[in-house]
MDAnalysis code that builds the backbone (N, CA, C; Angstrom):
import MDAnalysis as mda
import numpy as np

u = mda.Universe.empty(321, n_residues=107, atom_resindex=np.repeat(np.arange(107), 3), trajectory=True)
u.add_TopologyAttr("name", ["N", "CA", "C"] * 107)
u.add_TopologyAttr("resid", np.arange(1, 108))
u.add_TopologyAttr("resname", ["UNK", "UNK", "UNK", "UNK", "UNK", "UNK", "UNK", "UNK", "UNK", "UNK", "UNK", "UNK", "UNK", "UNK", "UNK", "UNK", "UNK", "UNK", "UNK", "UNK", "UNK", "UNK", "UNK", "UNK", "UNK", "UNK", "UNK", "UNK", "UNK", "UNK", "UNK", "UNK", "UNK", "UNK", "UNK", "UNK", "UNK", "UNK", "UNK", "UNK", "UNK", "UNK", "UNK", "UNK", "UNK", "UNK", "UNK", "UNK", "UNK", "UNK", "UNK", "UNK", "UNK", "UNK", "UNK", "UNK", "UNK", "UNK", "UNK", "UNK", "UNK", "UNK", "UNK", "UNK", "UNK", "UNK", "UNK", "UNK", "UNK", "UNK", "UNK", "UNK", "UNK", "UNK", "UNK", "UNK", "UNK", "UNK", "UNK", "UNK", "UNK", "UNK", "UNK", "UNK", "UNK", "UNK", "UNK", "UNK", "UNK", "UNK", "UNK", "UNK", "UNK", "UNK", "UNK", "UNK", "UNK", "UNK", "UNK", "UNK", "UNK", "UNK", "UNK", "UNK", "UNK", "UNK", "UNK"])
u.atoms.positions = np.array([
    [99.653, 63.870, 88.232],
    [99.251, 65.133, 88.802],
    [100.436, 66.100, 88.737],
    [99.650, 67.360, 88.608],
    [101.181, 68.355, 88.274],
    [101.000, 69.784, 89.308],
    [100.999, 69.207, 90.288],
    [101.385, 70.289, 91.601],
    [102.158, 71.297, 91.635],
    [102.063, 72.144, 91.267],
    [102.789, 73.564, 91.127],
    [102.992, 73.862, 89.921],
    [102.748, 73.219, 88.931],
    [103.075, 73.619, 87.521],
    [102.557, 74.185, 86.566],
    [101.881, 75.400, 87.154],
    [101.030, 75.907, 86.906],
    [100.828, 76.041, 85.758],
    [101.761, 76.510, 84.144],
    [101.598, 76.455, 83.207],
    [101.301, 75.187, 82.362],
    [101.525, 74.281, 83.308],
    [100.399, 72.756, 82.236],
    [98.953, 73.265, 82.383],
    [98.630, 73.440, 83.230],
    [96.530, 74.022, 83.373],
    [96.567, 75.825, 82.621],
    [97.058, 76.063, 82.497],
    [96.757, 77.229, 82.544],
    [97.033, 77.394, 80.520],
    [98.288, 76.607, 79.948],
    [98.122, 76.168, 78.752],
    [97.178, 75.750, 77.953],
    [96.810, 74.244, 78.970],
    [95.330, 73.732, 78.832],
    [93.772, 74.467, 78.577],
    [93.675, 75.466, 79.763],
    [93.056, 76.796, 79.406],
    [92.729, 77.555, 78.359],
    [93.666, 77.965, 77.857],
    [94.239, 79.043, 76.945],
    [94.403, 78.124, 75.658],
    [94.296, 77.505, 75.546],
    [94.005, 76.595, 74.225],
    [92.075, 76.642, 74.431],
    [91.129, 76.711, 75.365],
    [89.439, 76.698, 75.194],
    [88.944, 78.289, 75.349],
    [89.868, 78.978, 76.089],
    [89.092, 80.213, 76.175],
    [90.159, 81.008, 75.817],
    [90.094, 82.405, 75.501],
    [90.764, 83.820, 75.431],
    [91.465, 84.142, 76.523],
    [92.288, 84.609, 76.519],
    [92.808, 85.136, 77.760],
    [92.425, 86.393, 78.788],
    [91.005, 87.014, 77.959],
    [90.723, 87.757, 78.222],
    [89.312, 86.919, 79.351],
    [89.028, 85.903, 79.203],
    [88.086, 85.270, 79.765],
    [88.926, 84.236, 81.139],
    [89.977, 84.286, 81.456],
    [90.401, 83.860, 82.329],
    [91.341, 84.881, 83.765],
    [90.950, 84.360, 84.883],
    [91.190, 85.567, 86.225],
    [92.412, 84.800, 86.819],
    [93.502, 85.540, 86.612],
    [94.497, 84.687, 87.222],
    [95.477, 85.848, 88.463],
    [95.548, 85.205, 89.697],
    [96.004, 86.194, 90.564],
    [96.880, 84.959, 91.367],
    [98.143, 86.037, 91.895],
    [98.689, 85.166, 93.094],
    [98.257, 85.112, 94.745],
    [98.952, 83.915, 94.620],
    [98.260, 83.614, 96.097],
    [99.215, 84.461, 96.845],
    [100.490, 85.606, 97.074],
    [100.883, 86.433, 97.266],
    [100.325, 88.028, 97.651],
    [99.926, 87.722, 96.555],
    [99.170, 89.281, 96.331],
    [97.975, 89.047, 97.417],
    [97.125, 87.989, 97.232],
    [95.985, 87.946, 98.196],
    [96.479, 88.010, 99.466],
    [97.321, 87.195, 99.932],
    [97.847, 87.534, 101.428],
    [97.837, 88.960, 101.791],
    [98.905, 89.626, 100.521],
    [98.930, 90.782, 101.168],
    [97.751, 91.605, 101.444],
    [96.935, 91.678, 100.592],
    [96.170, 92.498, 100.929],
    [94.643, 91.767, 100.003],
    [94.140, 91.059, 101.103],
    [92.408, 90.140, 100.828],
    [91.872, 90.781, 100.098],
    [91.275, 92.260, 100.736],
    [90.379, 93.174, 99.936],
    [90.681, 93.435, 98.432],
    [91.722, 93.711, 98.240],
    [91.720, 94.415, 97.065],
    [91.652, 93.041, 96.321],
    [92.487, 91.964, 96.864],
    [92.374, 90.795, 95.764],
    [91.048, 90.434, 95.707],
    [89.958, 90.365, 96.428],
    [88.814, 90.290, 96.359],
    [87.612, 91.293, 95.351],
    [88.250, 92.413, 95.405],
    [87.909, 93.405, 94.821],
    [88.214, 93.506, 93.215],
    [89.137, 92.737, 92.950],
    [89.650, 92.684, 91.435],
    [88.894, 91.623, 90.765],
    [88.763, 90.412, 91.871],
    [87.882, 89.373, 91.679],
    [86.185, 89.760, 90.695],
    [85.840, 90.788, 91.869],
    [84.515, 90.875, 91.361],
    [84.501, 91.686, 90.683],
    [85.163, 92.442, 90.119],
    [85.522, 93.919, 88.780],
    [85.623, 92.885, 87.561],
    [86.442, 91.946, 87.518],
    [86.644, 91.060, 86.331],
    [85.169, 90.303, 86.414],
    [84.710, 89.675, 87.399],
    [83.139, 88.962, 87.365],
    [82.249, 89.930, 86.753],
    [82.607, 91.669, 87.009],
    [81.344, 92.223, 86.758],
    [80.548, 91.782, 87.386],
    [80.682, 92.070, 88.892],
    [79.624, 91.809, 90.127],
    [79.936, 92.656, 91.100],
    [78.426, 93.157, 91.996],
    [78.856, 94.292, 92.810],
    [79.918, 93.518, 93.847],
    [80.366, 94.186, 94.723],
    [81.249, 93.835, 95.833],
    [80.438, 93.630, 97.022],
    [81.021, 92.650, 98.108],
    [80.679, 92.411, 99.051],
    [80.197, 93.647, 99.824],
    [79.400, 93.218, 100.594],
    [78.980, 94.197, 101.727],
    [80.042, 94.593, 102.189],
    [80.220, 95.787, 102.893],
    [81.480, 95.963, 103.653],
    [81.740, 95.658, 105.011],
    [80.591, 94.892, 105.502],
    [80.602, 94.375, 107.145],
    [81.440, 93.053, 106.422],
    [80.665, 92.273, 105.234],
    [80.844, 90.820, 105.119],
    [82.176, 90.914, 104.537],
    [82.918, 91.420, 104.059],
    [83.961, 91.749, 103.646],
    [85.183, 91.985, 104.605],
    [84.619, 92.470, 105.534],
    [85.511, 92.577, 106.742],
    [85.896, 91.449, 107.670],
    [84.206, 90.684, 107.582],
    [84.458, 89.044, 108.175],
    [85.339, 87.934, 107.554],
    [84.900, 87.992, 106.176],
    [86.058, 87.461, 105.356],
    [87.705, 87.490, 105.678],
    [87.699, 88.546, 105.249],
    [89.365, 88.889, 105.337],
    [89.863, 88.991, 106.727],
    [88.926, 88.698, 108.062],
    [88.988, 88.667, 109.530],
    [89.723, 87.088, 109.411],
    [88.861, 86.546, 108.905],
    [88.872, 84.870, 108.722],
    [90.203, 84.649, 108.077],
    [90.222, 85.114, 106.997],
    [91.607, 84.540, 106.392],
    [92.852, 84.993, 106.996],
    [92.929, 85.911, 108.103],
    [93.975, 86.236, 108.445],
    [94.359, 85.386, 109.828],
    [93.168, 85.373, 110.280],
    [93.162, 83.953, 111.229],
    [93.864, 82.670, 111.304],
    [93.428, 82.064, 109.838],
    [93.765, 80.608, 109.511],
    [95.610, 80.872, 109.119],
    [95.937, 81.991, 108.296],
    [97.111, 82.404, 107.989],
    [97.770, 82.558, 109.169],
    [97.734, 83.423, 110.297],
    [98.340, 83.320, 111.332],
    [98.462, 81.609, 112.574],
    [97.973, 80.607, 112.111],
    [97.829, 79.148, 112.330],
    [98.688, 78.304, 111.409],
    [99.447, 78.972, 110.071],
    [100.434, 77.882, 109.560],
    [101.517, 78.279, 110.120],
    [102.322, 77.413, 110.324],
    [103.599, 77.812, 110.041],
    [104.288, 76.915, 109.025],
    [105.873, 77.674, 108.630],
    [106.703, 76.960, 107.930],
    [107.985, 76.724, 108.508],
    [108.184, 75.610, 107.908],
    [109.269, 75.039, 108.786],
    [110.566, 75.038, 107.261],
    [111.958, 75.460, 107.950],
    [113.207, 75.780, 107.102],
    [113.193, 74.632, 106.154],
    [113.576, 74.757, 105.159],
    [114.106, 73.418, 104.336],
    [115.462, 73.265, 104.168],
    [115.873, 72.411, 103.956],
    [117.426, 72.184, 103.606],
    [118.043, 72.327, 102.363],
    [118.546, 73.032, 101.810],
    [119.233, 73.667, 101.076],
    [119.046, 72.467, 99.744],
    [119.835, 71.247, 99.726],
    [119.635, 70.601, 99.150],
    [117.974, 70.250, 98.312],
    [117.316, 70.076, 99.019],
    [116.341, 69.777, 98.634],
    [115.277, 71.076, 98.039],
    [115.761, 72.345, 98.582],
    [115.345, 73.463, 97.937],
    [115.991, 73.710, 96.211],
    [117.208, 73.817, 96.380],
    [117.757, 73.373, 94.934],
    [117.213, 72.165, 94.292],
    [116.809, 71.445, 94.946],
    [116.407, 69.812, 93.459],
    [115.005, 70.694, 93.320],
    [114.484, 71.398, 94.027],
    [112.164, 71.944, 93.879],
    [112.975, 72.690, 92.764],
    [113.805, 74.031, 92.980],
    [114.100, 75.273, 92.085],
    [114.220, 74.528, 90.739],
    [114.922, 73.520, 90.461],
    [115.512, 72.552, 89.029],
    [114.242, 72.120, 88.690],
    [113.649, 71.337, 89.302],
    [112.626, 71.220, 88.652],
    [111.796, 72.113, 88.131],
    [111.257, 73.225, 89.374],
    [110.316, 73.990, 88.681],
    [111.014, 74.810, 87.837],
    [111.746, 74.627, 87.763],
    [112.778, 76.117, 86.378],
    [111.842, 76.023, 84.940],
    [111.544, 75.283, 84.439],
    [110.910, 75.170, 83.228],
    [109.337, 75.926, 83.292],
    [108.840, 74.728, 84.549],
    [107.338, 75.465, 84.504],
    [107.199, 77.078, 85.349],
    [107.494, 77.500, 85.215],
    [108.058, 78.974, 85.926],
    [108.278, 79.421, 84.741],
    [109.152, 79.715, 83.905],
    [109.551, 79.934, 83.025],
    [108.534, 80.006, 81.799],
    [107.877, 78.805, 81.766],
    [106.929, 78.832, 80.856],
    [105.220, 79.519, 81.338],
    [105.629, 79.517, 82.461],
    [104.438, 80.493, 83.079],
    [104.523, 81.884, 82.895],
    [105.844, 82.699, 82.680],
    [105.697, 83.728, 82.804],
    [106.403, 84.048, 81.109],
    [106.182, 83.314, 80.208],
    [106.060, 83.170, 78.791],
    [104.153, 83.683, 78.746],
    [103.649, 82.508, 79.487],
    [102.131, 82.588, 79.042],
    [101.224, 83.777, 79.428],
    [101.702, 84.666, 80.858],
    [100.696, 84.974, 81.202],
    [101.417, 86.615, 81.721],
    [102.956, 86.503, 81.902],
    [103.526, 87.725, 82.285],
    [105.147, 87.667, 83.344],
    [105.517, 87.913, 83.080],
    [107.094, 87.557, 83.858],
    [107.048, 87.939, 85.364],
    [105.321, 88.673, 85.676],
    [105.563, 88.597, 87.012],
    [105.215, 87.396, 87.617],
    [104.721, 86.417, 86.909],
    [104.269, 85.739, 87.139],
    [105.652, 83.941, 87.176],
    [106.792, 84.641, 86.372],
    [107.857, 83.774, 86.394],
    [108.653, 83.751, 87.707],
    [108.783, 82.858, 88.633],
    [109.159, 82.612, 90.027],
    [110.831, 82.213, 90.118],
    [111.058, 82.173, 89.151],
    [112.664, 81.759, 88.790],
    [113.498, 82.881, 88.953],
    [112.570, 84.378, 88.621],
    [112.757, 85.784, 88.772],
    [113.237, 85.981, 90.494],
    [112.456, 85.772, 91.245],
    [112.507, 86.402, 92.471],
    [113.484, 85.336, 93.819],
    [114.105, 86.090, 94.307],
    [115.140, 84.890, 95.326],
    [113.449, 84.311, 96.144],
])
C-alpha cells in the first residue's frame, strides 16, 4: 500500500484516461473554502450545483468534524525521515500534474 504517494495512483490513472478526464484537488484548498471546492467539483462533472440550503448543511458538517481533530507536534526527527521519504513522490507529483501540487515546495 502506498499512503501518501500520490503519484503511484495518479500515474496509474494517466496511463487509462486523459488528463483532461481526471478531477484532482487538494485536501487544503477544500478546507479552506468547502463551497467553492464543491463548486469546481460539479463545473468539471457538468452538473447543476447543490441547492443552496443543502450546500450550506454540507459545509456546516464538515466544519464540525474539522473542528473535532486535533494534531498533535511531531518530533523533528521523525518529521525529517516522512520529508526523505516523500521527496521523490512529491516531486514526481508535481512533474505529473503541476508544481502546486509538489509538497517539497512549501515549509
Amino acid at each position: 500500500m502506498f499512503i501518501g504517494t500520490y503519484s503511484v495512483y495518479i500515474e496509474d490513472f494517466l496511463r487509462l484516461f486523459p488528463r483532461n478526464q481526471i478531477f484532482i484537488s487538494k485536501l487544503e484548498d477544500r478546507r479552506q473554502n468547502m463551497t467553492a471546492a464543491l463548486e469546481d467539483i460539479f463545473s468539471f462533472l457538468d452538473i447543476e450545483p447543490m441547492d443552496v440550503e443543502v450546500m450550506r448543511r454540507v459545509v456546516h458538517l464538515e466544519k464540525r468534524a474539522k473542528d473535532t481533530q486535533g494534531v498533535a507536534d511531531m518530533y523533528t526527527k521523525t518529521k525529517q525521515l516522512l520529508e526523505d521519504f516523500f521527496k521523490p513522490f512529491n516531486e514526481r507529483l508535481g512533474e505529473l500534474i503541476g508544481q502546486e501540487y509538489n509538497y517539497n515546495l512549501y515549509p
